[in-house]
C-alpha positions as CSV (number, residue, x, y, z in Angstrom):
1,X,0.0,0.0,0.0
2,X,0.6,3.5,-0.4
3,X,2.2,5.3,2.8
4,X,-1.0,7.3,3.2
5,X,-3.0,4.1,2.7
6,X,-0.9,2.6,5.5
7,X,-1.6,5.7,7.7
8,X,-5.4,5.2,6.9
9,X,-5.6,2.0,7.6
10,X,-3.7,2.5,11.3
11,X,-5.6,4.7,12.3
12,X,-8.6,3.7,11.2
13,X,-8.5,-0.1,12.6
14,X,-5.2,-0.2,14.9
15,X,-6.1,3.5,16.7
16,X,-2.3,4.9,15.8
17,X,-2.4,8.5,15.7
18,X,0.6,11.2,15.1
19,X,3.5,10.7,13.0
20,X,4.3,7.3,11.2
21,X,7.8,6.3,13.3
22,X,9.0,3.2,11.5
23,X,12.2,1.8,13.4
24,X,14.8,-0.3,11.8
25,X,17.8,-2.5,12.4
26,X,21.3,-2.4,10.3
27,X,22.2,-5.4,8.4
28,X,25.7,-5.5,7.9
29,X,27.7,-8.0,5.7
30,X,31.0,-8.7,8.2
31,X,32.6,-10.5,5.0
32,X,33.7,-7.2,3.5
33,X,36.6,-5.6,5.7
34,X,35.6,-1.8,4.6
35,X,32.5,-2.6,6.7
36,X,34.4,-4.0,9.6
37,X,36.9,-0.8,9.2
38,X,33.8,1.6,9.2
39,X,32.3,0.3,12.4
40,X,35.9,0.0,14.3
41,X,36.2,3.2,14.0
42,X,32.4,4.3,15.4
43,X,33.6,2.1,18.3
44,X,31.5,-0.6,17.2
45,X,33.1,-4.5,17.8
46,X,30.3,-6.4,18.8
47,X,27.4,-8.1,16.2
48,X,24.8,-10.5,16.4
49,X,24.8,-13.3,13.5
50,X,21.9,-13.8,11.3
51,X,21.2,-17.3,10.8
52,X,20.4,-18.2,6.8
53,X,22.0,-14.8,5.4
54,X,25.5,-17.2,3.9
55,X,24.0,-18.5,1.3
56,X,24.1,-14.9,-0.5
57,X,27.9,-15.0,-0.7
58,X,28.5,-13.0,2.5
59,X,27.7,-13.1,6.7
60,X,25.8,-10.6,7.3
61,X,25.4,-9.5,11.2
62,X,23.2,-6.6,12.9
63,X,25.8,-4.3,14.8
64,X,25.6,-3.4,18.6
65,X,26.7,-0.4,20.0
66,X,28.0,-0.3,23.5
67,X,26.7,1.4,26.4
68,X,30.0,2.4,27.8
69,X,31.0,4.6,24.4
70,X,27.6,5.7,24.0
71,X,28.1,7.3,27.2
72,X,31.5,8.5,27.0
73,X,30.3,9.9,23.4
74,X,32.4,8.0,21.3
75,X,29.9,6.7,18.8
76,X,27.7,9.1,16.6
């Protein structure tokens, strides 16, 4: 559907009101090192796998970001 079809139809028959706030998680493939380079230097070491992703030539993870250099700053 279109997004104000989508909007229609939550408020009408799911009672969302206000802005439509989608969330989402980063997918990253861990098999290419730029990647791995590119989070390092965020601060960011730590993944969690993703079962059934290998198959498309890669290992794909979804990053986590630490509480510690979230609250020193260190990650943006």
């Amino acid at each position: 559907p279109k997004s104000l079809q989508l909007q229609h139809h939550k408020r009408v028959f799911h009672n969302v009101a206000g802005p439509n706030r989608e969330l989402g998680l980063p997918v990253v493939d861990l098999s290419q090192e730029d990647n791995l380079k590119r989070l390092s230097s965020l601060g960011i070491y730590s993944f969690i796998p993703l079962a059934n992703r290998e198959q498309a030539n890669g290992c794909f993870g979804i990053p986590v970001i630490s509480v510690h250099n979230m609250q020193n700053g260190l990650t943006s």
